[in-house]
DRENNU-538859 format. One line per 8 residues: number of its first residue (from 1); their letters; for each residue x negated, y negated, z negated of C-alpha. Coordinates in Angstrom, 3 decimals. Layout:
N
NUM	A	X:Y:Z ~ ...
//
This chain:
230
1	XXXXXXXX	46.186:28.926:-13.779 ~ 42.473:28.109:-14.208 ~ 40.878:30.035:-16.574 ~ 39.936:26.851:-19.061 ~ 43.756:26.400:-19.977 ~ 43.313:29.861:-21.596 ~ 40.657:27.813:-24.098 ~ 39.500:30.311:-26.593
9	XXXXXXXX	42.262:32.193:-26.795 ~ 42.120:36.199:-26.612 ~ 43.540:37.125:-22.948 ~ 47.096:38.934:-22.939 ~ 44.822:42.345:-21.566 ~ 43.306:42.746:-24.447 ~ 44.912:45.864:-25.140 ~ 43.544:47.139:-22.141
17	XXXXXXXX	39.947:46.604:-23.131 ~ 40.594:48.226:-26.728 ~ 42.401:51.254:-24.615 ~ 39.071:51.830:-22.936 ~ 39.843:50.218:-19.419 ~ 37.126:48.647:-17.555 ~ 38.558:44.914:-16.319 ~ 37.252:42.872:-13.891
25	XXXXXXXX	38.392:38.938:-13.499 ~ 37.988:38.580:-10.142 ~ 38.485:34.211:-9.572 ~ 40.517:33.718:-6.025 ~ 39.135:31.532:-3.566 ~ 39.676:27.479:-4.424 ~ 39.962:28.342:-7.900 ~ 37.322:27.874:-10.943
33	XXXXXXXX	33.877:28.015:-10.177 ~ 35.295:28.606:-6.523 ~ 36.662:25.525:-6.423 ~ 36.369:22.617:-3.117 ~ 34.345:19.478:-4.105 ~ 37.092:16.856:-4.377 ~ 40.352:19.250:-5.033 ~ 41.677:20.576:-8.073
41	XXXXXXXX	41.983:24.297:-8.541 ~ 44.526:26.120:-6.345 ~ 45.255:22.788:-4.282 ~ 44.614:23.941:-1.257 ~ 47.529:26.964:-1.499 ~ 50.062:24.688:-1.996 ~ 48.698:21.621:-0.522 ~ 48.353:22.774:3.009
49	XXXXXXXX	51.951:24.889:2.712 ~ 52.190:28.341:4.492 ~ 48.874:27.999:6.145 ~ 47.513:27.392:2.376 ~ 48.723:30.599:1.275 ~ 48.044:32.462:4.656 ~ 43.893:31.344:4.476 ~ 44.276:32.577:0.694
57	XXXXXXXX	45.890:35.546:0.877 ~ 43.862:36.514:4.029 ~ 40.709:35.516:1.811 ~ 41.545:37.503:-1.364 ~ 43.420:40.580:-0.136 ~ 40.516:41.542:1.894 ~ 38.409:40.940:-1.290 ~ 39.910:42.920:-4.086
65	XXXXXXXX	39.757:45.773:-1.711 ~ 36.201:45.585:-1.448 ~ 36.157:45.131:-5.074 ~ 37.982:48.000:-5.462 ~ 35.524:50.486:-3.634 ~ 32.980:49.055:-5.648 ~ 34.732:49.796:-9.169 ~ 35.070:52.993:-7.581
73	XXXXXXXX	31.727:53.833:-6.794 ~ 30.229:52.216:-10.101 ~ 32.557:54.291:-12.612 ~ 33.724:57.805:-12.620 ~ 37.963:56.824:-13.157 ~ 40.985:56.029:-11.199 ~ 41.047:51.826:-10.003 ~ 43.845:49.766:-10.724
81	XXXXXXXX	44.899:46.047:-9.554 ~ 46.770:43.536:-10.982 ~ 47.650:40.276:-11.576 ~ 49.825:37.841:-12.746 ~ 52.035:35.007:-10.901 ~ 49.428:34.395:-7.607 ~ 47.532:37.041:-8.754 ~ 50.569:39.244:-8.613
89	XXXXXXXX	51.297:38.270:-5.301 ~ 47.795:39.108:-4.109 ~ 48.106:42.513:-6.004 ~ 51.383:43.481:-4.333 ~ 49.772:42.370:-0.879 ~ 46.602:44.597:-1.612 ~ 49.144:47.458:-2.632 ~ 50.626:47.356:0.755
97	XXXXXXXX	48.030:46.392:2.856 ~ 45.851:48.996:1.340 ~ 48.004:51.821:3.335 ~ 45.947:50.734:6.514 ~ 42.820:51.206:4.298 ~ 39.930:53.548:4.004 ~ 40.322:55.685:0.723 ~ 37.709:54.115:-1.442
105	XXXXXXXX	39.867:51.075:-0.723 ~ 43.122:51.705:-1.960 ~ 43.391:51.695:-5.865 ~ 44.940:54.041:-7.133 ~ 47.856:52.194:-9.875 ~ 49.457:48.468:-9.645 ~ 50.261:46.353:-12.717 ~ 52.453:43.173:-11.810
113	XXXXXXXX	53.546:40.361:-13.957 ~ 56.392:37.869:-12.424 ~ 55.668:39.157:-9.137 ~ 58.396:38.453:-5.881 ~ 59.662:39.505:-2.836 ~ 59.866:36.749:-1.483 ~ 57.258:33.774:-0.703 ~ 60.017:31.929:1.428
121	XXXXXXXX	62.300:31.696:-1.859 ~ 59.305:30.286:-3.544 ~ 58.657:27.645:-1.188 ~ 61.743:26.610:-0.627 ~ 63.571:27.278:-4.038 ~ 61.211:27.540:-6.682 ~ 61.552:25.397:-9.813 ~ 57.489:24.843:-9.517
129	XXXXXXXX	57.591:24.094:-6.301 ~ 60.477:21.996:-6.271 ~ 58.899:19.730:-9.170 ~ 55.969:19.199:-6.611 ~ 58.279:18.316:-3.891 ~ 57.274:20.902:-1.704 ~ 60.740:21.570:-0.345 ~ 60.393:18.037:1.141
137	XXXXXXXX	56.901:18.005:2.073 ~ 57.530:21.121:4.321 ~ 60.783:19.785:5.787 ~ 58.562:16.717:6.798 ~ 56.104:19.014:8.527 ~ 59.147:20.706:10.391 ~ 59.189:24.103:8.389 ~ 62.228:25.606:7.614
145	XXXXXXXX	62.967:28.784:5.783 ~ 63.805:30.877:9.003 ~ 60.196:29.360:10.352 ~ 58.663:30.529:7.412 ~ 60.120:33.745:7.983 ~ 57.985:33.991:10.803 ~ 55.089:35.024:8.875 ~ 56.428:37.349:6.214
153	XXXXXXXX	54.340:39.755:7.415 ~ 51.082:38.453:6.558 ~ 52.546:36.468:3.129 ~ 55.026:39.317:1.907 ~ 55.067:43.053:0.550 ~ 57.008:44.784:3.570 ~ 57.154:48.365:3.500 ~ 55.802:50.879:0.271
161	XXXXXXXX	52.804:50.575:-1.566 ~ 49.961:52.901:-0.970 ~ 50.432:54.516:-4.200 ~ 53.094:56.011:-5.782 ~ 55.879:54.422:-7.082 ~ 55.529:55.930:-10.762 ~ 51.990:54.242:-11.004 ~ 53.510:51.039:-10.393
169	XXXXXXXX	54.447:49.216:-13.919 ~ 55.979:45.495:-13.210 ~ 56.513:42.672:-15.960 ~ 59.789:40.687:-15.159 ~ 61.021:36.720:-17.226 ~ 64.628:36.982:-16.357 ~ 64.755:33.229:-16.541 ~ 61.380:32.792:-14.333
177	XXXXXXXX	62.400:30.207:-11.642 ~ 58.864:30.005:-10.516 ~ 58.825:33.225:-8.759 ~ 62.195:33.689:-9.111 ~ 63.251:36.853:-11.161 ~ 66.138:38.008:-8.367 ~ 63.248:38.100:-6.123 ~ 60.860:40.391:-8.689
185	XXXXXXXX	64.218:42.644:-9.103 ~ 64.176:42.721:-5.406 ~ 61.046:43.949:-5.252 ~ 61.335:46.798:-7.730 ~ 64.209:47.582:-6.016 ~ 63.236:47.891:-2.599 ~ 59.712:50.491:-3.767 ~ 62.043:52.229:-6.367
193	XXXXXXXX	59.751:51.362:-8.723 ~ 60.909:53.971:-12.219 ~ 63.113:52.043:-15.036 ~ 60.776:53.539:-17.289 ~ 57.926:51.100:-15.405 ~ 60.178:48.023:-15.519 ~ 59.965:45.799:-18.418 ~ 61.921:43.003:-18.465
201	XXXXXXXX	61.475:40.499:-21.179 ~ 63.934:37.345:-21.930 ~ 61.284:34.767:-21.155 ~ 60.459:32.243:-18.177 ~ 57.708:32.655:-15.743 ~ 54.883:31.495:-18.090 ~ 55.990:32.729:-21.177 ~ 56.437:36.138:-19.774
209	XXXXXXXX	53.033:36.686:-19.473 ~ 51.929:35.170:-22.289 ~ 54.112:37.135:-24.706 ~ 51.953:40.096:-23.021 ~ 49.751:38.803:-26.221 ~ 52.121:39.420:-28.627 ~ 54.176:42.511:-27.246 ~ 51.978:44.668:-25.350
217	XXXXXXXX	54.389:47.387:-24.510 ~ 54.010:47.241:-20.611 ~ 49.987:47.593:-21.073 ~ 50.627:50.447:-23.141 ~ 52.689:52.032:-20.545 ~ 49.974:50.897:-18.158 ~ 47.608:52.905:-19.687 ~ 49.641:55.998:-19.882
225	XXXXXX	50.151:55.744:-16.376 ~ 46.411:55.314:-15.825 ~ 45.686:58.766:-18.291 ~ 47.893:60.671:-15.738 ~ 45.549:59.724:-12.881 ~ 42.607:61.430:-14.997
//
């Protein structure tokens, strides 16, 4: 979502902010002031299919892990990433990834809203997707899902984060058919992440993290998580 559909509305983190937390906005590549000459924002992800989402993800995972070892030399706490929809699935790639890392690298907590297991489901299933015609367009191009499968590795969180599953808090729509909420359930599942962590809110993929605004319960938690890491 590009950052003037927010308008001048207060963002959903507020309550981080008040709580103390220093938050950085990172944009990801082809969006907002990062955007091509002659594309709208994010086009390129979904416009070029997998390879879209490979050149972003490759792009922006290796970012926000030099971001994070420079929050971490410039203040004196633990680092945390997050993000919501794309930016959750960037934040759950960096969370992984970040195993293979150098120390300063890794942050230390994960915050996810309407994150997923799966990017194949997405493609391929995804209400969002499927209103774009996506399904089609990569059928046309000769992708399938077990094709797509191909490259989990480099589009999907395999394996355990590189920190602990009790710093992990995740935000879930159980009627998100963007991301698909089976597939975010799925991915709590398979790290283990704590019931106490999991906050699942009767709301679709949008609306889930918008109502962070108005019920800020999982950012609370957030923050106790991130007074445990001192």
């Amino acid at each position: 979502m590009e950052p003037e559909w927010w308008g001048e509305h207060t963002t959903s983190m507020t309550a981080l902010v008040d709580a103390g937390v220093r938050m950085i906005r990172p944009e990801g590549p082809w969006h907002g002031r990062r955007r091509l000459a002659g594309f709208y924002g994010g086009e390129p992800v979904l416009g070029r299919g997998p390879a879209g989402l490979l050149d972003f993800f490759h792009a922006h995972v290796a970012e926000i892990g030099i971001l994070t070892a420079w929050a971490r030399a410039t203040g004196s706490g633990p680092v945390a990433v997050g993000g919501i929809s794309l930016g959750a699935l960037t934040a759950q790639l960096v969370a992984v990834a970040a195993r293979h890392w150098p120390d300063e690298m890794r942050p230390n907590a994960l915050f996810l809203v309407t994150p997923s297991r799966s990017l194949t489901a997405i493609a391929f299933e995804g209400g969002l997707t499927g209103a774009l015609g996506v399904p089609e367009a990569l059928a046309g191009a000769g992708w399938t899902p077990l094709a797509a499968a191909a490259w989990a590795p480099l589009l999907e969180p395999i394996g355990e984060p590189a920190m602990p599953v009790d710093k992990v808090v995740v935000v879930l729509g159980e009627t998100d058919t963007v991301t698909l909420y089976a597939e975010g359930e799925a991915l709590v599942g398979d790290w283990g992440v704590p019931e106490a962590n999991v906050f699942r809110r009767p709301a679709g993929h949008f609306s889930a993290s918008l109502g962070l605004a108005r019920d800020d319960a999982p950012l609370r938690r957030f923050v106790e998580v991130l007074e445990t890491l001192g």
